[in-house]
C-alpha positions as CSV (number, residue, x, y, z in Angstrom):
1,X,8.1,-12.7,11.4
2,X,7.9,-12.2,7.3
3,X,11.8,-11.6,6.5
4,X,11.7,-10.4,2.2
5,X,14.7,-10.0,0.0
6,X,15.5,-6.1,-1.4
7,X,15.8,-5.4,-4.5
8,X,17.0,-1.6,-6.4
9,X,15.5,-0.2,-9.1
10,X,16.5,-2.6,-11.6
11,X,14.9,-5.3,-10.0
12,X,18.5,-6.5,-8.6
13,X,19.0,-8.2,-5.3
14,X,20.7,-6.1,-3.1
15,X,22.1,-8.8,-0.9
16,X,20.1,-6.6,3.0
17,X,16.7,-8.2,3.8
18,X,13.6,-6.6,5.0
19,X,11.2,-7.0,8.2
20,X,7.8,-7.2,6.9
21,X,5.8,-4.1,8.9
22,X,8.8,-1.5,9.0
23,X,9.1,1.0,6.6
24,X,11.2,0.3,3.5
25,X,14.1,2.7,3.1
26,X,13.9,4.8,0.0
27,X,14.7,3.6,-3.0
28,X,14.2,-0.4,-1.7
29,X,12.0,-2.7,-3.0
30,X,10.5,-5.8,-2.4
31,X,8.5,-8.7,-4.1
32,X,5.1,-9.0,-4.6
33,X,2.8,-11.0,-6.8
34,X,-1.2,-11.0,-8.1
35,X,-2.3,-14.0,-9.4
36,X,-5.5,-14.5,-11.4
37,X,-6.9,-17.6,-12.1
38,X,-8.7,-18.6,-15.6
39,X,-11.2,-20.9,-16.5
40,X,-12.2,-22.8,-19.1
41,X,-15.3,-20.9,-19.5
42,X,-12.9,-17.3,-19.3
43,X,-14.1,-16.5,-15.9
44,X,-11.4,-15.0,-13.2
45,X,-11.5,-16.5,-9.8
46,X,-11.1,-13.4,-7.0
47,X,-11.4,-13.5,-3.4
48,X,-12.6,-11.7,-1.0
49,X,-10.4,-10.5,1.7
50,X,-11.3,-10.9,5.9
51,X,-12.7,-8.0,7.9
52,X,-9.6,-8.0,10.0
53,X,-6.5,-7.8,7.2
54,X,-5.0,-3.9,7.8
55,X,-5.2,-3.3,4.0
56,X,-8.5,-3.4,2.3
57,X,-10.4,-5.7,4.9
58,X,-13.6,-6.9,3.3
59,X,-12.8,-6.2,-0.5
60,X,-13.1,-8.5,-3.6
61,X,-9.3,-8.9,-4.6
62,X,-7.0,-10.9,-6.2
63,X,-4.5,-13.6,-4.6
64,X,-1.4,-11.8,-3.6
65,X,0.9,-11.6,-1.4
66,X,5.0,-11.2,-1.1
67,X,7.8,-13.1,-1.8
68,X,9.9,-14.0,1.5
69,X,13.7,-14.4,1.6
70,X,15.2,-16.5,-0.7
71,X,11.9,-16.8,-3.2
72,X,11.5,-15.8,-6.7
73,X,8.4,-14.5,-8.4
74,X,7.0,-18.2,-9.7
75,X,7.8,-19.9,-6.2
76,X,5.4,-17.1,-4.4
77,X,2.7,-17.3,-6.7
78,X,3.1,-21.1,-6.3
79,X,3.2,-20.6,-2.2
80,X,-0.1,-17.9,-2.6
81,X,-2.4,-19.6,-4.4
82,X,-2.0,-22.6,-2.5
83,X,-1.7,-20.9,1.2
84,X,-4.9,-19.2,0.2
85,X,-6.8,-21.0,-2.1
86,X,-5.4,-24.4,-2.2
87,X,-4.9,-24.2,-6.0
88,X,-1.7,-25.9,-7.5
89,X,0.2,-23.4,-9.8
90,X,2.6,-25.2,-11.9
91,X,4.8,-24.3,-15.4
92,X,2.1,-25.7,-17.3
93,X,-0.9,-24.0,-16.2
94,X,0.8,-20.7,-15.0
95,X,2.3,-18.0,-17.2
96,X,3.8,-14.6,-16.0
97,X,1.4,-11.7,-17.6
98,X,3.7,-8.6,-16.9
99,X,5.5,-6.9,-14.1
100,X,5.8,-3.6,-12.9
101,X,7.5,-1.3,-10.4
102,X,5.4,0.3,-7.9
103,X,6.4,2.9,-5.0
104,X,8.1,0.6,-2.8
105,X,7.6,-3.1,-4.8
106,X,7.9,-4.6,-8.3
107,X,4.8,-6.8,-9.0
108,X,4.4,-9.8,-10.8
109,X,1.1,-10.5,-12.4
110,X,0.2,-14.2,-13.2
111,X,-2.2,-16.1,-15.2
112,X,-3.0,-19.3,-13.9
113,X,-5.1,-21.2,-15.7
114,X,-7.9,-24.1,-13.5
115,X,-11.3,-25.3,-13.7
116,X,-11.2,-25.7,-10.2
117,X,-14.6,-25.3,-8.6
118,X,-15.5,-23.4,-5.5
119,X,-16.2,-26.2,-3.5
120,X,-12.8,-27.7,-4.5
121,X,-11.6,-24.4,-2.7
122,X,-9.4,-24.4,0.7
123,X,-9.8,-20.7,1.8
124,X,-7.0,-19.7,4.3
125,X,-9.3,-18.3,6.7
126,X,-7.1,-16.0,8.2
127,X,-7.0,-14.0,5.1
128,X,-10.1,-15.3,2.6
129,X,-13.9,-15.7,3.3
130,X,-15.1,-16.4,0.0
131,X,-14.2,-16.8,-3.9
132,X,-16.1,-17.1,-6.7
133,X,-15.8,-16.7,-10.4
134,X,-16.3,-13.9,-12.3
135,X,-16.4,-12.5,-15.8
136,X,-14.1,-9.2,-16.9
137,X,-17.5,-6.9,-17.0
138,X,-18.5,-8.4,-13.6
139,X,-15.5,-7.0,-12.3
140,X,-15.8,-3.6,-14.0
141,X,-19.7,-3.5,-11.9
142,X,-17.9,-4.7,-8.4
143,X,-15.2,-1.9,-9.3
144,X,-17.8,0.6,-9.7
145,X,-19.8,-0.1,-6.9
146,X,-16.6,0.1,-4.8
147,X,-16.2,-3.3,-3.6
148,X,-13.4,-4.5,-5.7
149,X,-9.2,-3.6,-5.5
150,X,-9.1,-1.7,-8.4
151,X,-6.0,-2.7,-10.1
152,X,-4.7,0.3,-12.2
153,X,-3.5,-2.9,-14.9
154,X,-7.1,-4.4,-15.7
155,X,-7.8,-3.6,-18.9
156,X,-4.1,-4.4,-20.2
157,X,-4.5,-7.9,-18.2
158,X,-8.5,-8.2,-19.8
159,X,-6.6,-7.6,-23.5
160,X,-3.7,-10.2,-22.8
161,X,-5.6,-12.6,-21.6
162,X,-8.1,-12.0,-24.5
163,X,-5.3,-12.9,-26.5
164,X,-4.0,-16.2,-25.0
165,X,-7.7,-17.6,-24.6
166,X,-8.8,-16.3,-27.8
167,X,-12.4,-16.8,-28.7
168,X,-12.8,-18.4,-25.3
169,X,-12.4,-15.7,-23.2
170,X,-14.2,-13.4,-26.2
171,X,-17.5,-15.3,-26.5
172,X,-17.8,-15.9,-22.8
173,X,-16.4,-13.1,-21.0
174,X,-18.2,-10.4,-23.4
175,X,-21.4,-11.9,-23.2
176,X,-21.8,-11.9,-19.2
């Protein structure tokens, strides 16, 4: 059983807890991250979700996942991308790229920055198949072919990471 922490609509604990799988009272909110690892070479590492996850089973996605009790968002993008991928996130090579309030959550998006490869990878099978590495215009095709999560934040996330990797992520990720 997934116990998470509630937060109101200022992103402030509200000292009750949550059972993952029961609806969230209105006006609660819980914790959730997306993490999105960066290469070297400005590719994004995304996953692709098992057949028999209840939301999106089969899709290209990022790492996610919520924060349990007691958590913050840095320690669950830490717990993530190692639970899934097997991918150490640490202060050096991760940095928080925004966060937002959804309907019932407030997400934290996350850069993480590897040159892991994909045979270095240690897929949770419960929850991952495959991974692989991808440029920002690759994504844009798997979005319109309908096999990717669609994030609503993309291009934002393309244009800040643009900015932190520079002409990295400008001579490799346009030319793909």
């Amino acid at each position: 059983m997934e116990i998470w922490d509630i937060y109101d609509k200022c992103f402030i604990k509200t000292g009750r807890t949550h059972e993952r799988g029961k609806p969230l009272a209105e006006g609660d909110y819980h914790l959730v991250v997306h993490i999105y690892p960066i290469n070297t070479k400005g590719q994004i590492l995304i996953q692709k979700r098992t057949d028999t996850l209840s939301w999106r089973p089969g899709y290209w996605a990022a790492t996610s996942g919520s924060a349990i009790v007691g958590d913050d968002a840095f320690i669950t993008c830490q717990k993530e991308l190692w639970e899934e991928l097997g991918i150490k996130a640490t202060r050096e090579n991760s940095s928080l790229a925004m966060m937002y309030k959804r309907h019932n959550s407030f997400c934290a998006v996350w850069i993480v920055r590897t040159d892991v490869s994909i045979e270095e990878l240690s897929l949770q099978p419960s929850e991952v198949v495959d991974a692989k590495w991808v440029s920002p215009s690759e994504i844009k095709t798997m979005g319109e072919k309908g096999i990717i999560v669609e994030y609503f934040y993309m291009d934002f996330l393309f244009q800040l990471i643009e900015e932190e990797f520079g002409t990295i992520w400008g001579s490799s990720a346009s030319n793909n």
